[in-house]
C-alpha positions as CSV (number, residue, x, y, z in Angstrom):
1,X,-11.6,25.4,42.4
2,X,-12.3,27.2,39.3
3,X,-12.4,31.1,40.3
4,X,-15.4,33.4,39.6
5,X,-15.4,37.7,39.0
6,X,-19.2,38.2,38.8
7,X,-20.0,42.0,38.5
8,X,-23.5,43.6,38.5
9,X,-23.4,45.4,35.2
10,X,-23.2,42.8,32.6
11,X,-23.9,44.0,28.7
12,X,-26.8,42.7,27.4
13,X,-26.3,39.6,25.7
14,X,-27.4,40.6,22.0
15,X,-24.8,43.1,22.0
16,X,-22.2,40.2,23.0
17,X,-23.9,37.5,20.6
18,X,-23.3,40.2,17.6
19,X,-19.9,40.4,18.1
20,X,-19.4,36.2,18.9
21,X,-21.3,35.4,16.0
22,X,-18.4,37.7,13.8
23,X,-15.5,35.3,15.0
24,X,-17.1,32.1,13.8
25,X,-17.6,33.9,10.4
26,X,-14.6,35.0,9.4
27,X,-13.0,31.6,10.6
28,X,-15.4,29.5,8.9
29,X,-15.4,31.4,5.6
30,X,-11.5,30.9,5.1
31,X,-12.8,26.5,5.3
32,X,-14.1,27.4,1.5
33,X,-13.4,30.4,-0.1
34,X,-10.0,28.7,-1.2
35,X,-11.6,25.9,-2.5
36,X,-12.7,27.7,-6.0
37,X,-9.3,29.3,-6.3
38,X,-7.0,26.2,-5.9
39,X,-7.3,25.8,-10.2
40,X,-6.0,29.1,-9.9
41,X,-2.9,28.1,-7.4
42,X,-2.1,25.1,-9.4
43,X,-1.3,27.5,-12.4
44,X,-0.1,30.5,-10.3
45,X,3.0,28.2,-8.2
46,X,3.4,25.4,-10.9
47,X,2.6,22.7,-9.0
48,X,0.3,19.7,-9.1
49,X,-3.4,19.2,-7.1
50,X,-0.8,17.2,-4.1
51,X,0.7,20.6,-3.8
52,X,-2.1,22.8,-3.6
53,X,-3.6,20.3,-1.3
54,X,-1.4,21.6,1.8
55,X,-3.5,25.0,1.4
56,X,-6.2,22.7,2.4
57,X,-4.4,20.3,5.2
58,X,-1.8,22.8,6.7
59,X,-4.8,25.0,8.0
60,X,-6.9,21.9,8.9
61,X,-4.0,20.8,11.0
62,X,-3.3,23.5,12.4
63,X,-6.8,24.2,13.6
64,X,-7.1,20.4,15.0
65,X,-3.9,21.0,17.3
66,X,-4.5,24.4,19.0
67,X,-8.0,24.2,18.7
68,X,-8.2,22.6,22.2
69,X,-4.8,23.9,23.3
70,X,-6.8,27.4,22.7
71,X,-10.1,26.2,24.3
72,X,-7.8,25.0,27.7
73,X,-6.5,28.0,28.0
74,X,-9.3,30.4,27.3
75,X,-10.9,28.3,30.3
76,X,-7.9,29.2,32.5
77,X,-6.6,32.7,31.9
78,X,-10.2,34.2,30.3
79,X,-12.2,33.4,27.4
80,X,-12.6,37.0,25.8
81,X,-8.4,37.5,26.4
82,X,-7.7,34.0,24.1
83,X,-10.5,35.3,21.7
84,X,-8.7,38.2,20.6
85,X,-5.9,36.6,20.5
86,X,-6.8,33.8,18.4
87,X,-8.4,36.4,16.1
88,X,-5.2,38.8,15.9
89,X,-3.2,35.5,14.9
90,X,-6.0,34.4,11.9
91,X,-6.0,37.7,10.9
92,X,-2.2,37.9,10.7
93,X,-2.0,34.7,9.4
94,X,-4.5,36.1,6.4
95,X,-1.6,39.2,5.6
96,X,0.6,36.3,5.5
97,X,-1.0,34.4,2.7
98,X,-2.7,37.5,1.0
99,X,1.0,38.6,0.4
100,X,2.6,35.6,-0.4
101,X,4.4,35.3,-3.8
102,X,5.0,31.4,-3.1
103,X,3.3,28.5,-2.0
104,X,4.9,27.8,0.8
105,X,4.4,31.4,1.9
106,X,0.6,31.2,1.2
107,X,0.6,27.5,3.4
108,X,2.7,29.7,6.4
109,X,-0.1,31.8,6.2
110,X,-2.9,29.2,6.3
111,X,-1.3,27.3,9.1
112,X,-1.2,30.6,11.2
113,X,-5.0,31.3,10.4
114,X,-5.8,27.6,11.9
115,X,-5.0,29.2,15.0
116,X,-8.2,31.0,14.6
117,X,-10.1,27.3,15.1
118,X,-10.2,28.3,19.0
119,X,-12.8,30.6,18.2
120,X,-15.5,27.8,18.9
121,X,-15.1,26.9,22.0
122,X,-14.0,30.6,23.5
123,X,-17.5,31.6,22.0
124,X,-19.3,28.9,23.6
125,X,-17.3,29.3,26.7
126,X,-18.7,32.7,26.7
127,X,-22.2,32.4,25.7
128,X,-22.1,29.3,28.8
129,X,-20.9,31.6,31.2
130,X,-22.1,35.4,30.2
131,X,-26.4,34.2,28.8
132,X,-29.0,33.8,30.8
133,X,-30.0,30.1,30.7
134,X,-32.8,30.4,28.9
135,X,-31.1,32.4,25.5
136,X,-28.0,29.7,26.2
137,X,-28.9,26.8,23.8
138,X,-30.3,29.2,21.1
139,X,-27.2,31.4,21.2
140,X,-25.0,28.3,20.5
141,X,-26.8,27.1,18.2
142,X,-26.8,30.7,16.0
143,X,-23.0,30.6,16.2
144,X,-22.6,26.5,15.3
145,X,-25.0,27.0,12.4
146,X,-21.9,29.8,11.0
147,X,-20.2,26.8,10.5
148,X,-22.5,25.9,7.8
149,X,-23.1,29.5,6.5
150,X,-19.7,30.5,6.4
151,X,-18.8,27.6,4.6
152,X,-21.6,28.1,2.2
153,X,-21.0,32.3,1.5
154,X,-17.4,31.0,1.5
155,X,-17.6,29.4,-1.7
156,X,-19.7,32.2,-3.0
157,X,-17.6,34.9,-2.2
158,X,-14.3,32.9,-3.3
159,X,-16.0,32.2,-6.6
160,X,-16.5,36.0,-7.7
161,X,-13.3,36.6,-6.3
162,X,-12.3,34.1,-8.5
163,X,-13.4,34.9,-11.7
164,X,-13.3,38.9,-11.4
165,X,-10.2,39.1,-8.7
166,X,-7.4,37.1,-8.0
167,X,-6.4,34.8,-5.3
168,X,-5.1,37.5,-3.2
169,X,-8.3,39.0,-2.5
170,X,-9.5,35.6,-0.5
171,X,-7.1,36.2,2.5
172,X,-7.5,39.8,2.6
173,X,-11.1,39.5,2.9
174,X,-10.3,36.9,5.8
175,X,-8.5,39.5,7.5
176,X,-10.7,42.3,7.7
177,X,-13.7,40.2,9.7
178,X,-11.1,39.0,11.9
179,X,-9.7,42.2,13.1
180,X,-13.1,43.8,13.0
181,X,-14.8,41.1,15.3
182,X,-11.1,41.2,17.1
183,X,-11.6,44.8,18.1
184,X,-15.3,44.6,19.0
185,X,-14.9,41.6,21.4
186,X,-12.2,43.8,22.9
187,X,-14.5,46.8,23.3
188,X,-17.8,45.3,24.0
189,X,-17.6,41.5,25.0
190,X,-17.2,41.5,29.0
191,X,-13.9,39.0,30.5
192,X,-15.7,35.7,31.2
193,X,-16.1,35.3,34.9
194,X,-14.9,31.7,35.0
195,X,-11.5,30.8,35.8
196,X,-9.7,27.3,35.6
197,X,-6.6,28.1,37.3
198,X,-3.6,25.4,36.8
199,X,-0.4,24.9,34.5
200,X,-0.1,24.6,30.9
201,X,0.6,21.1,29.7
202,X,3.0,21.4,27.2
203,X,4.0,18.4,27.2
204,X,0.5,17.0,26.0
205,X,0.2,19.4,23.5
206,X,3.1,18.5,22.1
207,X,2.7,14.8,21.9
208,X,-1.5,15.5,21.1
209,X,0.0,17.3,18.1
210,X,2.7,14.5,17.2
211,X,-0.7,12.2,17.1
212,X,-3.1,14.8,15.2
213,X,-0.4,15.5,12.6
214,X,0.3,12.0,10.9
215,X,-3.0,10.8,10.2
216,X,-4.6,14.0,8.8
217,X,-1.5,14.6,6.4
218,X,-2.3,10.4,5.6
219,X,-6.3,11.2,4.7
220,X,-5.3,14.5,2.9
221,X,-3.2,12.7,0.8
222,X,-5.2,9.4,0.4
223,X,-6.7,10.4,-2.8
224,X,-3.1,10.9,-4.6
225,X,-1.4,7.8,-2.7
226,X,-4.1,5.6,-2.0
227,X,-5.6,4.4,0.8
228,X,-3.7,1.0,1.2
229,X,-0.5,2.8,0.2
230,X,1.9,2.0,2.9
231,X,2.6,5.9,3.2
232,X,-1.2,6.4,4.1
233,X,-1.7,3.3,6.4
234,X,1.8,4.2,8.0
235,X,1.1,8.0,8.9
236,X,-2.9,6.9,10.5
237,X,-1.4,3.8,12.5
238,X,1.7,5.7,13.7
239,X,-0.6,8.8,15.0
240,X,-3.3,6.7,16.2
241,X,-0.4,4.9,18.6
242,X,0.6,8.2,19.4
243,X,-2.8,9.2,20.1
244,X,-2.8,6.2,22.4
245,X,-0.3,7.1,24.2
246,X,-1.2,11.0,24.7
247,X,-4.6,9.3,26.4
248,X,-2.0,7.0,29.0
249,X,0.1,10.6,29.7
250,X,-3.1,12.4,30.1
251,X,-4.3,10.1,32.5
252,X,-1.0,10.1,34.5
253,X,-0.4,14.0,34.5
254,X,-1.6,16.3,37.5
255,X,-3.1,19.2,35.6
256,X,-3.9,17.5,32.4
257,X,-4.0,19.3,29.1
258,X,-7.6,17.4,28.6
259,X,-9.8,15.5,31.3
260,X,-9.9,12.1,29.1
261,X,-12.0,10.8,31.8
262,X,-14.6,13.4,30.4
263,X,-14.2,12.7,27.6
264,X,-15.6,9.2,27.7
265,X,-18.0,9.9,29.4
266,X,-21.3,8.3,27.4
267,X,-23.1,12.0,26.4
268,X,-19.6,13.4,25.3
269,X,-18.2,10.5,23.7
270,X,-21.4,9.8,21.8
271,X,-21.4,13.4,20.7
272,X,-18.5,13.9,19.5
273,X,-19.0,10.6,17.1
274,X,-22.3,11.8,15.9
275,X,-19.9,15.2,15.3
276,X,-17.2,12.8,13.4
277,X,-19.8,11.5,11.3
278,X,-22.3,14.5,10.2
279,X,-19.0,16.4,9.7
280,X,-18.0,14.2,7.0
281,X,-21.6,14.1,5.3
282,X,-21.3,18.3,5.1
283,X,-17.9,18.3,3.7
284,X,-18.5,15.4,1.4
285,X,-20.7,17.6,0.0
286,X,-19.2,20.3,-0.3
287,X,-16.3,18.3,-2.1
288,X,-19.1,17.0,-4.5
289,X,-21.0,19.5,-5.9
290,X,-18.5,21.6,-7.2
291,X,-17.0,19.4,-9.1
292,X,-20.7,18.1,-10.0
293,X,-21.9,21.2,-11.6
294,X,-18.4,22.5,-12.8
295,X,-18.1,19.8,-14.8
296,X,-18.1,20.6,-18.8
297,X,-21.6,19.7,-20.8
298,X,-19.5,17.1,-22.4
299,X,-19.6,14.8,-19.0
300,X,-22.9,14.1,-20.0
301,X,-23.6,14.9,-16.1
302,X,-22.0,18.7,-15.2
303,X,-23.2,21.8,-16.5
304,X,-20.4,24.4,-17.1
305,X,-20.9,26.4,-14.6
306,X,-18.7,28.8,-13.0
307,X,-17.3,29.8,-9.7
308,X,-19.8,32.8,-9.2
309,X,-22.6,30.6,-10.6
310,X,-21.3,27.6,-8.4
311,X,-21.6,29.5,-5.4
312,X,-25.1,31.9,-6.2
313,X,-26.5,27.9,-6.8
314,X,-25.4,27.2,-3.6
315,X,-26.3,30.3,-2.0
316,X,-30.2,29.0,-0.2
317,X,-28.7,26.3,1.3
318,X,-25.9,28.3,3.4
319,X,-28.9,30.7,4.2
320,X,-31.3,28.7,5.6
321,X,-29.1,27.4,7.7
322,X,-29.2,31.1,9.9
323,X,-32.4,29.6,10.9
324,X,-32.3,25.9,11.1
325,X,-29.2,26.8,13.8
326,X,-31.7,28.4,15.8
327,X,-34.5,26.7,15.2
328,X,-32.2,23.4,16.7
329,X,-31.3,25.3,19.8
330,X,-35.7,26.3,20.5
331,X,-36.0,22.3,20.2
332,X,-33.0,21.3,22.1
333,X,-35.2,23.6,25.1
334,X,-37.5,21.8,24.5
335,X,-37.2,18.4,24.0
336,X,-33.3,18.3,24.7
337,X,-30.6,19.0,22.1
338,X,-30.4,15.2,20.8
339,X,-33.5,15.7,19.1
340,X,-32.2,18.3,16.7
341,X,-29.4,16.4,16.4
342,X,-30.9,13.1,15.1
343,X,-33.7,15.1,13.1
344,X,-30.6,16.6,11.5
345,X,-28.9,13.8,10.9
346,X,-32.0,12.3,9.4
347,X,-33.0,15.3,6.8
348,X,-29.5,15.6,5.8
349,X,-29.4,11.8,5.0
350,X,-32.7,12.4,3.1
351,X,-31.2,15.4,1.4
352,X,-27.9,12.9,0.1
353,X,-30.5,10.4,-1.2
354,X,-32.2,12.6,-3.0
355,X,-28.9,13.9,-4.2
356,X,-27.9,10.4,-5.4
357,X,-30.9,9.6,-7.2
358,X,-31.6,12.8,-9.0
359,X,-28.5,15.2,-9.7
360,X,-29.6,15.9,-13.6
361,X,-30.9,19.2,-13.5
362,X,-29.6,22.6,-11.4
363,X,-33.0,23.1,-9.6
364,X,-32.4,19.6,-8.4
365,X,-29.7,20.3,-7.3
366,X,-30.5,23.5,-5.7
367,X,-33.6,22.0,-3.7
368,X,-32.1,18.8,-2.4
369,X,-28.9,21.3,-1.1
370,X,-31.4,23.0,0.9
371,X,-32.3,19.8,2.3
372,X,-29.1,18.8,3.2
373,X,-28.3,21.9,4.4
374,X,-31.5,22.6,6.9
375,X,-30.4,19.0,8.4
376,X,-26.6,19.9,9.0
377,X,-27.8,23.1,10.6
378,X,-30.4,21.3,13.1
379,X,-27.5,18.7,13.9
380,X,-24.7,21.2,14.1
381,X,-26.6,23.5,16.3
382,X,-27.4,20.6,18.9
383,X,-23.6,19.2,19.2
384,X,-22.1,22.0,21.3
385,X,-25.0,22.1,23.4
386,X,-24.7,18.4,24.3
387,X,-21.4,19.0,25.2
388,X,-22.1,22.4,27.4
389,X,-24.8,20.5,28.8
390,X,-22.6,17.0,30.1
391,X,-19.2,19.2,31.3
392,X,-19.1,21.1,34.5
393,X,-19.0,25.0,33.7
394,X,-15.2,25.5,34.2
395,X,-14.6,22.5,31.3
396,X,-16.3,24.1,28.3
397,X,-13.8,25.7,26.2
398,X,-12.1,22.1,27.0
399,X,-14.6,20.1,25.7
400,X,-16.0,22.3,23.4
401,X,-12.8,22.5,21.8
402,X,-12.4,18.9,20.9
403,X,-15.6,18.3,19.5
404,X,-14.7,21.0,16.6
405,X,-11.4,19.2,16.8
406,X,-13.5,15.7,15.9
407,X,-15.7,17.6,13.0
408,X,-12.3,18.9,11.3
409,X,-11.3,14.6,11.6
410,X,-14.5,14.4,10.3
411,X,-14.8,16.9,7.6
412,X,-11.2,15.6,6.1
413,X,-12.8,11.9,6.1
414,X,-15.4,13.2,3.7
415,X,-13.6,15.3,1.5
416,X,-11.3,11.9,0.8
417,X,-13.3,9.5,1.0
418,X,-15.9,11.1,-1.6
419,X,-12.5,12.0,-3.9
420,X,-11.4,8.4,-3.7
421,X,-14.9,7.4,-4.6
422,X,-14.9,9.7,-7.5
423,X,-11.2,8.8,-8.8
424,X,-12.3,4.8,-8.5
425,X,-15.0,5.9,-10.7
426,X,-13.3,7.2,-13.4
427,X,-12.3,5.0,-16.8
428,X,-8.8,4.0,-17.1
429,X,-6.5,6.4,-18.6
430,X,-8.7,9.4,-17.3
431,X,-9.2,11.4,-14.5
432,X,-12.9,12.9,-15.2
433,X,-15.7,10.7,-12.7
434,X,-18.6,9.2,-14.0
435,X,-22.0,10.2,-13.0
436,X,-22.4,6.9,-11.0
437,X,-19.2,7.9,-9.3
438,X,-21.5,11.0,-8.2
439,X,-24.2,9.0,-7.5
440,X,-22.2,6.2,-5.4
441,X,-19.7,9.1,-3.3
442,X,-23.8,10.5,-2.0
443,X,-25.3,7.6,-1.4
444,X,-21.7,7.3,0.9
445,X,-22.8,10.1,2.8
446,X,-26.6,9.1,2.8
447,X,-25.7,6.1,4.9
448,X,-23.3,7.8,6.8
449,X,-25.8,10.4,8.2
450,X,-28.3,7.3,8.8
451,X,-25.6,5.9,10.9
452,X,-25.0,9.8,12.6
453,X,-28.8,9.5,13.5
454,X,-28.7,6.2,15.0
455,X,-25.5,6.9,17.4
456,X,-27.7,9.9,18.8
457,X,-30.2,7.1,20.3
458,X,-27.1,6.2,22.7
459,X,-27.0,10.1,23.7
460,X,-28.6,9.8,27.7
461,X,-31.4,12.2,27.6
462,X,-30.5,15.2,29.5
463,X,-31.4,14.9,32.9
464,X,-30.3,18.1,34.0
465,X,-29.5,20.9,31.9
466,X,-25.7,22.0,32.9
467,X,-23.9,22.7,36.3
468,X,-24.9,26.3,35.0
469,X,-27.8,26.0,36.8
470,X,-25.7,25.9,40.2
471,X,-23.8,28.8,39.4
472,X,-24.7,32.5,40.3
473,X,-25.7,34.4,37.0
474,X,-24.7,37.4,36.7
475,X,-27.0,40.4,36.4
476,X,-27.7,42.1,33.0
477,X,-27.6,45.7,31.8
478,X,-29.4,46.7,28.6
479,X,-26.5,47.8,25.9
């Protein structure tokens, strides 16, 4: 039985929210703000856009594999202990690659800051077990919708950073959030209450990273291979078996690493593919627009622009989403958080469209991001509080923690697959896309999101909020 320490002077939860909504940040800005800079790698390590690309892939991996491996463990030994933890290891991992002279220094240093990636589902776990039930879905939905505004202010910042810094500057500005928001939840976020005692299963995290390994490195590098190369089809078929086979050991071991029978059940499961799939719109878009409005003049479709003038264009889309996040979580209350979820799944596929059939002019552009953007925060809002709301209490961080394992799966889809669409566009003999390239790799996401909005219809509307409910609260203090 999971073990509980409840005291009668909890801090008020603003105070805590403050400091949870840091960790996010500072983990979700490090998705982006290399993403303007990796021009500037290429030239710096004399190497090729495959090289450069394991920047990208060695921190997605690495957040995919100890993401959950972090979330189980927060849920045993104490949330608040794992989420200074996680953020002492990003924020090493950020020294690491700020002083790196190499590339394979700088990828050390990106693999470490993955780490970080366990921030989700300790915050959640915390928010589930430390809030009053009432400020619960709101709360979660603030910090999901970071997601989206970190990755937004992350190309911003990484594009003046860019053009008035060097790449060094990215990482150390990674580290000084994480250590900040490291020291505050130290200081002023209270232990979580809720304990999952039990044994760590090494074993499944070992083989769960043997299955998560192959077939992200295969989509990263789908774009450069191809995806019916046999080096691509090889690495997702070998780690989908594996995968396979971590679900048969799970199911067989005593004190699992994850409850795969929870996992499938309908809510969850259904959740996490509506995750997979909005996760690729977001970062198919992100993947797209740069290289939209970056292009030169000559294109006939870009405009020139710059990395600070990239990211101050899209600059009002990662804003509004500070209060579509919340806005999903007073709706969720209300109607239940599959609503915000399909709504967002539904404006963002309108934003795509709109994207697709008009891309020629910057305030276009600008408008039709905010669209896109106001959707992904409604829908990424609403996922975590699906998944709080179908787990028992002691199984958050858990569960949690694989549904921002599923939107990393699903972010690298759309980053690929909207590449591949671009490089199938372009003329032989060149590697510059054609506007219908553009147009065809939105429409991709369009239909995507449609399909995102329909899965949400097979979410069971929430009967009863969480097993929260059951569960003594614990009294508050003002801060």
């Amino acid at each position: 039985m999971p073990q509980t320490d409840h005291t009668t002077d909890r801090p008020h939860p603003t105070r805590s929210l403050f400091v949870l909504t840091m960790a996010p940040l500072a983990f979700s800005l490090a998705q982006t703000t290399l993403t303007p800079a990796l021009a500037d790698l290429i030239r710096e390590f004399n190497t090729d856009s495959s090289g450069v690309a394991w920047t990208l892939t060695g921190y997605l991996v690495s957040a995919a594999v100890f993401t959950p491996i972090v979330g189980r463990l927060g849920d045993m030994f104490g949330k608040r202990r794992l989420l200074v933890m996680s953020l002492t290891v990003f924020a090493a991992g950020s020294v690491v690659s700020a002083l790196g002279s190499s590339l394979e220094v700088v990828v050390a240093g990106r693999v470490l800051q993955g780490v970080g990636g366990g921030v989700f589902p300790l915050c959640f776990g915390i928010v589930r077990d430390e809030f009053p039930p009432e400020r619960v879905s709101r709360s979660i939905g603030l910090i999901s919708a970071i997601v989206g505004i970190g990755g937004g202010l992350g190309l911003v910042v990484g594009g003046l950073l860019v053009d008035h810094a060097s790449y060094h500057w990215i990482f150390w500005l990674g580290a000084v959030p994480a250590v900040l928001a490291a020291v505050l939840a130290q200081l002023l976020v209270p232990e979580s209450p809720v304990r999952t005692p039990g044994k760590v299963d090494l074993r499944g995290a070992a083989v769960l990273a043997a299955g998560l390994i192959p077939p992200l490195v295969g989509i990263a590098q789908a774009s450069d291979w191809g995806w019916l190369d046999a080096r691509t089809l090889g690495l997702i078929v070998g780690g989908v078996v594996i995968l396979a086979g971590w679900v048969v050991l799970q199911l067989r071991t005593a004190e699992p690493l994850a409850d795969v029978r929870l996992l499938a059940r309908r809510p969850v499961l259904m959740t996490n593919v509506a995750t997979l799939l909005v996760g690729f719109g977001m970062f198919g878009s992100f993947t797209l627009l740069p290289q939209l409005t970056e292009a030169p003049e000559a294109t006939g479709y870009g405009f020139g622009l710059s990395a600070t003038e990239l990211g101050l264009l899209m600059l009002p889309g990662a804003l509004v989403m500070l209060f579509a996040g919340p806005l999903s979580g007073v709706i969720g209350t209300r109607r239940g958080p599959r609503v915000p979820l399909g709504l967002g799944a539904l404006v963002a596929a309108i934003g795509l469209t709109l994207l697709a059939v008009d891309h020629g002019t910057q305030g276009a552009i600008l408008a039709y991001n905010v669209v896109l953007s106001v959707g992904i925060g409604l829908a990424f809002a609403a996922m975590p509080n699906l998944i709080v709301a179908a787990v028992p209490l002691e199984r958050t961080g858990e569960a949690t923690g694989f549904n921002a394992v599923v939107r990393s799966v699903g972010a690298s889809l759309g980053s690929q697959v909207t590449a591949s669409v671009l490089a199938g566009s372009a003329a032989a003999g060149s590697r510059v896309p054609t506007d219908s390239g553009f147009t065809e790799a939105f429409a991709v996401g369009a239909v995507v999101a449609v399909v995102a909005a329909a899965v949400t219809l097979l979410i069971p509307r929430d009967r009863e909020r969480s097993s929260r409910a059951r569960s003594p609260e614990p009294a508050y203090a003002e801060a």
